[in-house]
C-alpha positions as CSV (number, residue, x, y, z in Angstrom):
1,X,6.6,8.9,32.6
2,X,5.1,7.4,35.9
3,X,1.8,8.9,36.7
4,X,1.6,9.6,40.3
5,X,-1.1,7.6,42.7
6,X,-1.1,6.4,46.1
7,X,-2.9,3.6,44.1
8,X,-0.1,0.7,44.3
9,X,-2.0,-1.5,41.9
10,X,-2.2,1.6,39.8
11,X,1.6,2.7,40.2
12,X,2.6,-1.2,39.4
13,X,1.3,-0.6,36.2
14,X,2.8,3.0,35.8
15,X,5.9,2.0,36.6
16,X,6.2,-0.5,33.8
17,X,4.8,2.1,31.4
18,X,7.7,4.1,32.6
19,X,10.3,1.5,31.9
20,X,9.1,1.5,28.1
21,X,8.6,4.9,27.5
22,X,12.5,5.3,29.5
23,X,11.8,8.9,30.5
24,X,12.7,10.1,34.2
25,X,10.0,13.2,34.3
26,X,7.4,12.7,36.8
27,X,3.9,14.1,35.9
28,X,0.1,13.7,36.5
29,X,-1.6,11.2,34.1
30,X,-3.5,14.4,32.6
31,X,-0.5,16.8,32.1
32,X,1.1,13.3,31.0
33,X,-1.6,12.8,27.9
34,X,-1.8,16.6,27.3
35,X,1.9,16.4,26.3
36,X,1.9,13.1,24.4
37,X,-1.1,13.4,22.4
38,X,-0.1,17.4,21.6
39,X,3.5,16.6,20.9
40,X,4.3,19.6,23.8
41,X,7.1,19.0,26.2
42,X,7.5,18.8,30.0
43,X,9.3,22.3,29.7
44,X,6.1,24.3,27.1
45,X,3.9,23.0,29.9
46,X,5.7,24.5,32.2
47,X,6.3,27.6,30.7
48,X,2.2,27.9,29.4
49,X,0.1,29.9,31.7
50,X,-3.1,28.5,32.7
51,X,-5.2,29.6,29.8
52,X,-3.3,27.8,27.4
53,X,-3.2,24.7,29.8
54,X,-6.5,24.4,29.8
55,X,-6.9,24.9,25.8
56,X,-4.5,21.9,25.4
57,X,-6.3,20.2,28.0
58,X,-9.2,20.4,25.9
59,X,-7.7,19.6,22.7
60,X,-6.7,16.5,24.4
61,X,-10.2,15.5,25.6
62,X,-11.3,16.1,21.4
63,X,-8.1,13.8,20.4
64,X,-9.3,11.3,23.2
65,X,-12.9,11.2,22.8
66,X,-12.5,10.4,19.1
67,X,-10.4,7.4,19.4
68,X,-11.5,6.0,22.8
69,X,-14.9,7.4,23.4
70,X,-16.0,5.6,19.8
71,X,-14.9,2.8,21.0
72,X,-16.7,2.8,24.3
73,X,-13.2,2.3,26.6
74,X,-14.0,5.7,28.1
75,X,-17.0,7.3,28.5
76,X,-16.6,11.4,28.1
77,X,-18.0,11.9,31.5
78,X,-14.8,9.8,32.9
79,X,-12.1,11.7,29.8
80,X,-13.3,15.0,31.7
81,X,-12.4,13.9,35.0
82,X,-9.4,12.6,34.0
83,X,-8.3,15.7,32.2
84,X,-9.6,18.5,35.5
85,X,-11.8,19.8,32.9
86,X,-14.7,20.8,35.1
87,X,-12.9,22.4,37.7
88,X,-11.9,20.1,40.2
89,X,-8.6,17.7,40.6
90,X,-7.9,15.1,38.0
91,X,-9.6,11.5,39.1
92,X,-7.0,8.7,38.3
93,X,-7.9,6.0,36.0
94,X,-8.4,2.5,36.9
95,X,-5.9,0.1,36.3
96,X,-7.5,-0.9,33.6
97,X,-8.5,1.7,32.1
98,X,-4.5,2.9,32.2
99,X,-3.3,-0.5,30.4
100,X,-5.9,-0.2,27.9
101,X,-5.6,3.3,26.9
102,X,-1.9,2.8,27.2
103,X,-1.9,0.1,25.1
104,X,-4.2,2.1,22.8
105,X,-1.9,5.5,22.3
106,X,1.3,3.7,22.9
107,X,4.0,5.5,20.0
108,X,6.2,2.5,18.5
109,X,5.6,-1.3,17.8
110,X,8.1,-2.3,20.3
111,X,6.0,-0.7,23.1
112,X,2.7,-2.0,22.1
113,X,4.0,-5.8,22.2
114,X,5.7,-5.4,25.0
115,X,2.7,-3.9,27.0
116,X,0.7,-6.6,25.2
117,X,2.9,-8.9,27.2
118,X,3.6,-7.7,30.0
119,X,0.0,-7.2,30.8
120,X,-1.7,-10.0,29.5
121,X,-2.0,-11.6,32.5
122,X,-3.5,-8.8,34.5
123,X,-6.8,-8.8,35.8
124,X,-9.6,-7.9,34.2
125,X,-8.3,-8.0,30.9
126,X,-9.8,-10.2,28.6
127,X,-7.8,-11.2,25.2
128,X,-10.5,-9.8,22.9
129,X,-9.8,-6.2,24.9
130,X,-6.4,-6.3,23.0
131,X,-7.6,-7.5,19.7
132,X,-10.1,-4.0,19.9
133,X,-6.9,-1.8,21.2
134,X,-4.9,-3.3,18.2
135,X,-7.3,-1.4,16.3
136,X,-7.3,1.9,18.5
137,X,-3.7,1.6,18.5
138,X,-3.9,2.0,14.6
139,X,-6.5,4.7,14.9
140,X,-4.3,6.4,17.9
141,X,-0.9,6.6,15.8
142,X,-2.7,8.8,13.3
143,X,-3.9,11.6,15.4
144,X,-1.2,14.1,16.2
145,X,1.8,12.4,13.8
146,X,3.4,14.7,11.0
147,X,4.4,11.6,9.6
148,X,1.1,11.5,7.4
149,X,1.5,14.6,5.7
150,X,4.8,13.6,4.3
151,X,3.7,10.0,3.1
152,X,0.7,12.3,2.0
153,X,3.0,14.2,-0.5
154,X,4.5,11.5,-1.6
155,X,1.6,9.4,-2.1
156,X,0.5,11.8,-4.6
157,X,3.2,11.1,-6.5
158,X,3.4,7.9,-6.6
159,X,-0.2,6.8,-6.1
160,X,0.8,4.2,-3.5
161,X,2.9,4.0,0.0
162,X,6.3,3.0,-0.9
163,X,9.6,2.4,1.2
164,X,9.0,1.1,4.4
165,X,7.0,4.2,6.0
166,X,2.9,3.6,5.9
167,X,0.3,6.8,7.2
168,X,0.6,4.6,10.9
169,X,2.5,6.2,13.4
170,X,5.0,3.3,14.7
171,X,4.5,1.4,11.7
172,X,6.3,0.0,9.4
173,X,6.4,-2.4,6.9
174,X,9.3,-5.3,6.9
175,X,10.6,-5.0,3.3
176,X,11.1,-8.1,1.3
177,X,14.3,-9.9,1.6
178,X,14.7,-9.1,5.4
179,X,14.0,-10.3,8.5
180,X,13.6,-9.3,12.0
181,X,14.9,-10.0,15.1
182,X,13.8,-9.2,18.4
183,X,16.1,-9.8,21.7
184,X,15.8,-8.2,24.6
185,X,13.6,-5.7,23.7
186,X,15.9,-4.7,20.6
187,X,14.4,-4.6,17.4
188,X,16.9,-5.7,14.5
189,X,16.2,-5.7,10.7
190,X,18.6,-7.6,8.9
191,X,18.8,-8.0,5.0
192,X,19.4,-11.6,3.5
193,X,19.2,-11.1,-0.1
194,X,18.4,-7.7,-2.6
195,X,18.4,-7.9,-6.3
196,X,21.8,-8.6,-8.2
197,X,22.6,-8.0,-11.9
198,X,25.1,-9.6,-13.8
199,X,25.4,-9.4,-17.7
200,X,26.0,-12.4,-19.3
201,X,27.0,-11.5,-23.0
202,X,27.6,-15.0,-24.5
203,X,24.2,-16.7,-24.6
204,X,22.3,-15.6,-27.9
205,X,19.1,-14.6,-28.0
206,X,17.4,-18.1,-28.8
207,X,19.4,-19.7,-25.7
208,X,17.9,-17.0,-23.7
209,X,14.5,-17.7,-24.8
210,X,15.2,-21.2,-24.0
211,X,16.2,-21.2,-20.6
212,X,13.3,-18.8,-20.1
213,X,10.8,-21.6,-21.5
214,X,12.7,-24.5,-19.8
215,X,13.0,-22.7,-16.8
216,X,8.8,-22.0,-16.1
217,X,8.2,-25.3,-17.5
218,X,10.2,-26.6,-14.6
219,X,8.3,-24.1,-11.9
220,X,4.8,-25.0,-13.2
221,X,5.5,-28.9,-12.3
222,X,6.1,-27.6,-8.7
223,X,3.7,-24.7,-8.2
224,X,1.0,-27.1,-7.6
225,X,0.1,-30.3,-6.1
226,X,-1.3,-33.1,-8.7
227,X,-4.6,-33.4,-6.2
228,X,-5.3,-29.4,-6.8
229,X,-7.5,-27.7,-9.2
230,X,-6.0,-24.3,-10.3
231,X,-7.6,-21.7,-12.9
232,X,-5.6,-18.6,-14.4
233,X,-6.1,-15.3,-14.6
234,X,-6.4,-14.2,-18.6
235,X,-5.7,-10.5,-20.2
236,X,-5.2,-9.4,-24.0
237,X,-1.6,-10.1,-22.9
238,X,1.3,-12.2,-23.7
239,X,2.5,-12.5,-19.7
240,X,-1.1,-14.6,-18.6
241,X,-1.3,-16.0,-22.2
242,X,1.8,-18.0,-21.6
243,X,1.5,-19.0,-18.2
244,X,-2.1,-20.3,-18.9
245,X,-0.1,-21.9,-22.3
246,X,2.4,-23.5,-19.6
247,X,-0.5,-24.7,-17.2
248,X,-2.6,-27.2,-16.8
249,X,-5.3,-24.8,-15.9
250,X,-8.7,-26.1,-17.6
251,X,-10.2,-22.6,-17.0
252,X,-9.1,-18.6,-17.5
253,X,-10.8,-16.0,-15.8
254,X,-10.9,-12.6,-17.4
255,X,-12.9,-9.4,-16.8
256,X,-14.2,-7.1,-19.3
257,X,-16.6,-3.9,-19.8
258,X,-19.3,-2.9,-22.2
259,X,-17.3,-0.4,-23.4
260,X,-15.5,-1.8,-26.8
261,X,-12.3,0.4,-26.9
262,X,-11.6,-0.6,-23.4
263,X,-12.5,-4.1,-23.2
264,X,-9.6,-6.8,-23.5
265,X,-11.3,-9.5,-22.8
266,X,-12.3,-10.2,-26.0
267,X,-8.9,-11.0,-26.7
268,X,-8.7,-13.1,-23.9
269,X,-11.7,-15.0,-25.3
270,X,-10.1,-15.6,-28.5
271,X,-6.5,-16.5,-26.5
272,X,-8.5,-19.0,-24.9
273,X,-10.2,-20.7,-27.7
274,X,-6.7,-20.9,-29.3
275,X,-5.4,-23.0,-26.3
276,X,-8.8,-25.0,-26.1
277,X,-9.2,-23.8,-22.6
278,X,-12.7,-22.6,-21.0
279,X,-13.0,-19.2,-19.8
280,X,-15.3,-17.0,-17.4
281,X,-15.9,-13.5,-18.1
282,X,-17.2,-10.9,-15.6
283,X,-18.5,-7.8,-17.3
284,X,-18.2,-4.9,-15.3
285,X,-20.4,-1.9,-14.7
286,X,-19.3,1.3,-13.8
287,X,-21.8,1.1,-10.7
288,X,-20.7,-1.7,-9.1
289,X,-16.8,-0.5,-9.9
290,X,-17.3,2.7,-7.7
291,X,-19.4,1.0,-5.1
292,X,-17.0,-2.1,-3.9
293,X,-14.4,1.2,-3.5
294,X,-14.6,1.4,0.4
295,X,-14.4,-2.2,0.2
296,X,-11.0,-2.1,-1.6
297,X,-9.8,0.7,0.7
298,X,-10.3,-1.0,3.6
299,X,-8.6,-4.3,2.6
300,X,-5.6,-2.7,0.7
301,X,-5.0,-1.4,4.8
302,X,-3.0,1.6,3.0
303,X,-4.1,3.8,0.3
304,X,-3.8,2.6,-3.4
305,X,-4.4,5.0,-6.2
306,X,-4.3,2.0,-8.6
307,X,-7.2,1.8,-10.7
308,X,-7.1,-1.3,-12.4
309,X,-6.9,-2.4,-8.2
310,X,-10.7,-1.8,-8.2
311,X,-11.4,-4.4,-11.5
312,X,-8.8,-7.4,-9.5
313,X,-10.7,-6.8,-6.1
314,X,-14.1,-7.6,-8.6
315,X,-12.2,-10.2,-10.1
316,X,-11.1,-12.1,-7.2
317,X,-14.6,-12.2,-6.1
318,X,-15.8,-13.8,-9.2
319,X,-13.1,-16.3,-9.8
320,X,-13.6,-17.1,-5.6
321,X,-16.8,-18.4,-6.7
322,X,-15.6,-21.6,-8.7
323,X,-12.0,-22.3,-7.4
324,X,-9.6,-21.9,-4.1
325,X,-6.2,-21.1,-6.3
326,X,-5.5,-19.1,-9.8
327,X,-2.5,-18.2,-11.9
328,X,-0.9,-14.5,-12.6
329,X,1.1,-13.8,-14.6
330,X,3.1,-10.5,-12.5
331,X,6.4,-10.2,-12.7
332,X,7.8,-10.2,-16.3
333,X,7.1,-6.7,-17.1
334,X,9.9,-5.6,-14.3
335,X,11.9,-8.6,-14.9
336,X,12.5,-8.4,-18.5
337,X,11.6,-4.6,-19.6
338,X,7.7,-5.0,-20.0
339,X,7.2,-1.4,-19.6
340,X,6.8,1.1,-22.9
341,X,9.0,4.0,-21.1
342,X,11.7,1.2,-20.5
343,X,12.7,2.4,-24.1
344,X,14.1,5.4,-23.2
345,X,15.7,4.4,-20.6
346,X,19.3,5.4,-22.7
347,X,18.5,8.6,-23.6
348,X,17.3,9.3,-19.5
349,X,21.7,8.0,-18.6
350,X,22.8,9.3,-15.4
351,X,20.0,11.7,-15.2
352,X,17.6,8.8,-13.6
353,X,19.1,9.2,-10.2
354,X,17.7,12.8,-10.2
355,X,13.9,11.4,-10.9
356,X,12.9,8.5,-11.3
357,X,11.3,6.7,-8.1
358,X,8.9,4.2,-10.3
359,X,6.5,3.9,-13.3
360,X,4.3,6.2,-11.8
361,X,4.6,10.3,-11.5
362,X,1.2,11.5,-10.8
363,X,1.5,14.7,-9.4
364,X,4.7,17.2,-10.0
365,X,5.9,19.6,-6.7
366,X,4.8,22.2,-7.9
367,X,1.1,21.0,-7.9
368,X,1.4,19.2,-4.8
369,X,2.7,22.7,-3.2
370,X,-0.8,24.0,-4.4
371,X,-2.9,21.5,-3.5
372,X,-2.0,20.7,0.1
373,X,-2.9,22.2,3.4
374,X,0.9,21.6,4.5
375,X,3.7,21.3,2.4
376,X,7.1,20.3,3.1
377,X,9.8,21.1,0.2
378,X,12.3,18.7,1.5
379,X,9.9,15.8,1.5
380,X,10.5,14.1,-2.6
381,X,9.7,10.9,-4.1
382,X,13.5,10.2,-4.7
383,X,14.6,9.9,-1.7
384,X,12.9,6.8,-1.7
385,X,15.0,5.4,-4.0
386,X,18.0,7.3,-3.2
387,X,19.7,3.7,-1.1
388,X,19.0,1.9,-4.2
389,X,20.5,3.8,-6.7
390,X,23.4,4.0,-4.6
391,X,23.7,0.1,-4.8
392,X,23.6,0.0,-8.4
393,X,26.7,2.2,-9.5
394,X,28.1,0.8,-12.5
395,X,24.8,-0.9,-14.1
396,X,23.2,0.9,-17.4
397,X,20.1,2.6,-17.5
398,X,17.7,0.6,-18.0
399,X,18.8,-2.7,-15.5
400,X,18.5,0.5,-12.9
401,X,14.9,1.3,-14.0
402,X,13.8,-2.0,-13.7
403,X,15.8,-2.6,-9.8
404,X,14.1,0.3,-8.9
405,X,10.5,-1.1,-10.1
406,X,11.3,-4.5,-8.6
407,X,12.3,-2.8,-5.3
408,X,9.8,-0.2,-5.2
409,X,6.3,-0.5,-7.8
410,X,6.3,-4.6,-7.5
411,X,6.0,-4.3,-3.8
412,X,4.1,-1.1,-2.8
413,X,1.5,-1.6,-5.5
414,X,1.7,-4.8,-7.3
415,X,2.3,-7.4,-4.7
416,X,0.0,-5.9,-2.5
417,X,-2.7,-5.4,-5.0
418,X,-2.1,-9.1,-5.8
419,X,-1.7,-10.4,-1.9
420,X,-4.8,-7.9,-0.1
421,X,-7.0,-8.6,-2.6
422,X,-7.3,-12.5,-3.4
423,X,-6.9,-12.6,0.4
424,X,-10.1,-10.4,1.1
425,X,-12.0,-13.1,-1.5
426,X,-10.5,-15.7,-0.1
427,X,-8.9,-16.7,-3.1
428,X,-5.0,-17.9,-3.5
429,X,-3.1,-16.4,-6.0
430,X,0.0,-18.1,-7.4
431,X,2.5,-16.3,-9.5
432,X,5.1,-18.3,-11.5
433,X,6.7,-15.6,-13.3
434,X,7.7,-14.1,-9.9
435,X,10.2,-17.5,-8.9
436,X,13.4,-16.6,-8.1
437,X,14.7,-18.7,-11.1
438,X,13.0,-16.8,-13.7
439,X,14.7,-13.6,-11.7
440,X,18.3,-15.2,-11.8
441,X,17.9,-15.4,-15.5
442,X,16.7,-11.7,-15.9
443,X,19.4,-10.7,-13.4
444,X,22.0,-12.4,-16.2
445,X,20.3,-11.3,-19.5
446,X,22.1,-8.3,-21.2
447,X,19.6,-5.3,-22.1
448,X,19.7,-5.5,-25.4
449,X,17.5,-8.9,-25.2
450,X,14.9,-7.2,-23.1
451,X,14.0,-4.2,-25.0
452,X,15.1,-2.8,-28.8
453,X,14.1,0.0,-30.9
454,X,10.9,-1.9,-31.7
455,X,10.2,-4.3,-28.9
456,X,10.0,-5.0,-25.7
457,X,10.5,-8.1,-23.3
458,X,12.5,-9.6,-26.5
459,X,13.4,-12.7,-25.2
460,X,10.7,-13.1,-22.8
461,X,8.2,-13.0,-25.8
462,X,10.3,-15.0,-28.1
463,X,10.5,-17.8,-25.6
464,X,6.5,-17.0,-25.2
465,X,6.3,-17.7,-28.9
466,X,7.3,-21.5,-28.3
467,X,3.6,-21.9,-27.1
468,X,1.6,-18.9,-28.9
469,X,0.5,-17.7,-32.1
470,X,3.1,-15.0,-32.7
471,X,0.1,-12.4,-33.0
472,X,-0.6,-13.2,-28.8
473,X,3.7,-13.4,-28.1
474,X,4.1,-10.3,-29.8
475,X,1.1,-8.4,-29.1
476,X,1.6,-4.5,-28.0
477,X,1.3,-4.0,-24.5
478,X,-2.1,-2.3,-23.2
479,X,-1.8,-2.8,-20.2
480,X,-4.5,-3.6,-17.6
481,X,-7.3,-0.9,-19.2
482,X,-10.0,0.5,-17.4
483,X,-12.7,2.7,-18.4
484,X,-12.4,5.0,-15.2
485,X,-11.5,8.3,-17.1
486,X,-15.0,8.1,-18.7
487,X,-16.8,7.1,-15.9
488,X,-15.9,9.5,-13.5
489,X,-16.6,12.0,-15.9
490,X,-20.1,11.0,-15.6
491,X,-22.3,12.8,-13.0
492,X,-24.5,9.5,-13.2
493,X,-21.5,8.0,-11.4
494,X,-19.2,10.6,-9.9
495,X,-21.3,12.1,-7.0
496,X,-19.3,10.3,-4.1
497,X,-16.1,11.7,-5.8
498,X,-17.8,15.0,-5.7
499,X,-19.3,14.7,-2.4
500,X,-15.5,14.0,-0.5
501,X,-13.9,16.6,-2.9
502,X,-16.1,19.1,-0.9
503,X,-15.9,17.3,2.9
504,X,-14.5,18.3,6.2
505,X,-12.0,15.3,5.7
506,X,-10.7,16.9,2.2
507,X,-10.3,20.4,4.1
508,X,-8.3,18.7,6.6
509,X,-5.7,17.8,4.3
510,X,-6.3,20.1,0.8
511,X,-6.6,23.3,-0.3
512,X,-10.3,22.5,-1.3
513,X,-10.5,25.1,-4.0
514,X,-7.4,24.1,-5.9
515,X,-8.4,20.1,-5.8
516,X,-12.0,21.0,-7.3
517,X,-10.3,23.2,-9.6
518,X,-8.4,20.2,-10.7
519,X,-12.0,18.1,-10.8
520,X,-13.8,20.9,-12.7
521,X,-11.2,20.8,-15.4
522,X,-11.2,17.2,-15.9
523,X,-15.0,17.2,-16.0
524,X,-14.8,19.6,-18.5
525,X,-12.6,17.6,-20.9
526,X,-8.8,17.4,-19.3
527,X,-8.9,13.9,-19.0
528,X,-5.2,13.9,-18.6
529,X,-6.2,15.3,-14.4
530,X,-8.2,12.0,-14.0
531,X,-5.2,10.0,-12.4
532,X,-5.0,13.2,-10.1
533,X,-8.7,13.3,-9.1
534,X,-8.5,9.0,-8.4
535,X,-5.7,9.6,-6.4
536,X,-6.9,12.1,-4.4
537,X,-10.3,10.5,-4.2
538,X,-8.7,6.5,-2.9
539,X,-6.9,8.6,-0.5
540,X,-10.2,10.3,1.2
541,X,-12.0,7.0,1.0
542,X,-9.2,5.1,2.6
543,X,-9.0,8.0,5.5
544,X,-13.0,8.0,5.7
545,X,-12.9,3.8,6.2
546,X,-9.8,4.0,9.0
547,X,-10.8,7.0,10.8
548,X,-14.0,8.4,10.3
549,X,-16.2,5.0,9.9
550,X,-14.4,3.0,12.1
């Protein structure tokens, strides 16, 4: 669109914004924003009478005022006169005002970098301007995008944003094992490498275990440089047991809680006497877990239902305090079948490809259907898996569970738990048991070594067992505990889960009733709903930090 001005400074810049929005319709800069920011077309303007002109002219001045009048690029005094709200002709922005504001609503990636370029030599534009409309840009691609209400839905689901999609308008993420290109204003995402399985049934158990063992022994020489000092992250379990076993880490970190039936430290105490290693505990009170929330939110950049995300960001922060680097031990649960429902993987066959997206199923249709303010039947879960499974055609059940947790739950929740986290502390994070070597092996080891009838990661523990008691190699998975279903049962502790159950920001995008129906019930002793209320509740904080606070 080129917004019309005798201005030729002004119409310089228009024109450029024409090039990169490639449209051919000429309009004012109000009707211009009007239709962008409201979705309408050139053709519902025209056909609108002037009532409803000057309704969406309004609703535009609201949509403007709350990204750019926040930010103090526009005052509302200036948004009026843009927009002919008080009666008289539309005033035309400064130049700029345009670049800034078009920088700041622009609708793709591609557009905002090549404004960003394209303009950063005019004057009066200083280089912090664009680090601020980076932000507004953000802010902007919310406002007036469908888009969230289906990552919404499945979010809900899942508990984190998965596939490349996020809540941005224009923004994606790039996927591991690709890489872009961009040439000549073309955007081009190319894959170099995606997970590959190939049974390899004449190695016995024992020589599986043994390349496992002589594999990571081989990593752990390199993952570190003989001048740095590295700690390691400790659970109850037998992945961080063996890669602290394997390290030369001098120190484990582990957190814990007052609460005895939840607290796993104490076998992470006893793991670490047993390798005569030292180890710091952090206790953790349900206080501080709900308070460093928004915190979490904020640095995760997306939503993440994840509560055992809250106890890492607490953890970082502790273990930040008396080193630069740690271990984790990520990545053998999806590698070599870590996961308890891994066992029924058989009995699930064919059948997988009509459900499962992941190790997490939060919220059913039907429930979502009740819950939200818009629902969209066609929007499912599996359809972000649906390209995967179609690469995997001829693999059994359970090497297809664990691609699509490599694929999907390692990077949407996992790695980014892992990565936004350490990163917010300021902490590095190293994870062995993620090296493409130790994958190659999993991608070669038949089923039956991963998980039996009694077991799980089979090998993986027996090779574990070269280093550990066999109590700590074969020790039933927990899984990373945490005590949240009591605690936000508590009213001592709950009152800000309470508090944006009932907000303007929950009406925006639930059925308020139904979600404090849901609360109510697990209050009153349905602590099966608790997963339900967290998710619902990391979502409203997340959307409170990104758009209401900021």
């Amino acid at each position: 669109v080129i917004w019309m001005s005798s201005q030729s400074s002004t119409r310089k810049i228009a024109e450029k914004i024409a090039v990169i929005n490639d449209r051919s319709v000429f309009l004012g800069f109000d009707v211009y924003m009007t239709l962008e920011l409201l979705c309408k077309t050139p053709q519902q303007w025209m056909d609108a009478d002037v009532e409803q002109q000057a309704a969406w002219r309004v609703e535009t001045y609201k949509k403007l005022n709350m990204v750019l009048g926040k930010k103090k690029i526009v005052s509302r005094p200036t948004l009026r006169r843009w927009l002919a709200l008080d009666g008289e002709n539309a005033v035309f922005p400064k130049r700029e005002q345009i670049l800034k504001m078009a920088l700041a609503l622009s609708f793709d990636e591609e557009q905002l970098q090549r404004c960003l370029r394209q303009g950063i030599q005019e004057p009066g534009i200083q280089i912090n301007d664009y680090q601020e409309i980076l932000c507004l840009y953000c802010a902007a691609h919310h406002l007036d995008n469908n888009k969230y209400e289906d990552m919404l839905q499945i979010y809900l689901s899942l508990t984190y944003v998965a596939g490349e999609n996020t809540f941005f308008r224009g923004l994606k993420k790039l996927l591991p094992g690709r890489y872009l290109i961009w040439k000549d204003g073309v955007v081009t995402v190319k894959r170099y490498w995606k997970p590959e399985f190939h049974p390899d049934d004449s190695k016995s158990l024992e020589e599986w275990a043994d390349e496992i063992h002589t594999t990571l022994g081989e990593i752990m020489k390199e993952v570190k440089t003989s001048d740095e000092r590295v700690e390691s992250f400790l659970s109850g379990g037998v992945d961080s047991s063996y890669v602290l076993a394997m390290s030369d880490a001098d120190t484990a970190d582990t957190c814990g809680y007052e609460e005895e039936r939840f607290d796993e430290s104490v076998l992470a105490v006893e793991t670490a006497r047993i390798l005569e290693r030292k180890i710091s505990r952090r206790v953790i009170n349900p206080e501080e877990y709900f308070n460093i929330v928004p915190y979490v939110m904020y640095n995760m950049e997306q939503p993440l239902g994840d509560a055992s995300a809250i106890v890492f960001a607490l953890g970082c922060q502790a273990t930040a305090e008396h080193t630069k680097i740690c271990y984790s031990g990520e990545g053998a649960d999806e590698f070599f079948g870590g996961y308890n429902m891994y066992r029924n993987a058989e009995r699930y066959g064919e059948n997988l490809k009509n459900f499962y997206v992941g190790n997490t199923n939060i919220m059913k249709e039907d429930e979502k259907k009740k819950i939200l303010k818009k629902y969209d039947p066609d929007v499912l879960p599996i359809e972000v898996a649906q390209s995967i499974y179609e690469e995997m055609e001829g693999l059994d059940p359970l090497t297809k569970m664990s691609n699509i947790d490599i694929q999907i739950w390692l990077e949407g929740d996992i790695y980014l738990n892992v990565d936004k986290m350490s990163e917010a502390a300021g902490l590095e994070v190293r994870m062995p048991l993620t090296d493409l070597r130790i994958f190659d092996i999993a991608s070669r080891m038949p089923s039956k070594y991963k998980v039996n009838e009694e077991q799980n990661k089979v090998a993986f523990r027996t090779a574990a067992q070269k280093m550990l008691p066999e109590e700590i190699a074969f020790r039933k998975k927990l899984g990373f505990i945490v005590p949240i279903r009591i605690w936000m049962a508590d009213d001592r502790y709950n009152q800000d889960v309470r508090a944006k159950f009932h907000s303007e920001m929950a009406e925006k995008f639930f059925n308020v009733e139904e979600i404090n129906a849901i609360f109510d019930e697990y209050v009153g002793g349905n602590s099966d709903n608790w997963r339900k209320v967290w998710t619902i509740y990391t979502f409203l904080v997340w959307y409170e930090e990104y758009f209401v606070k900021r």
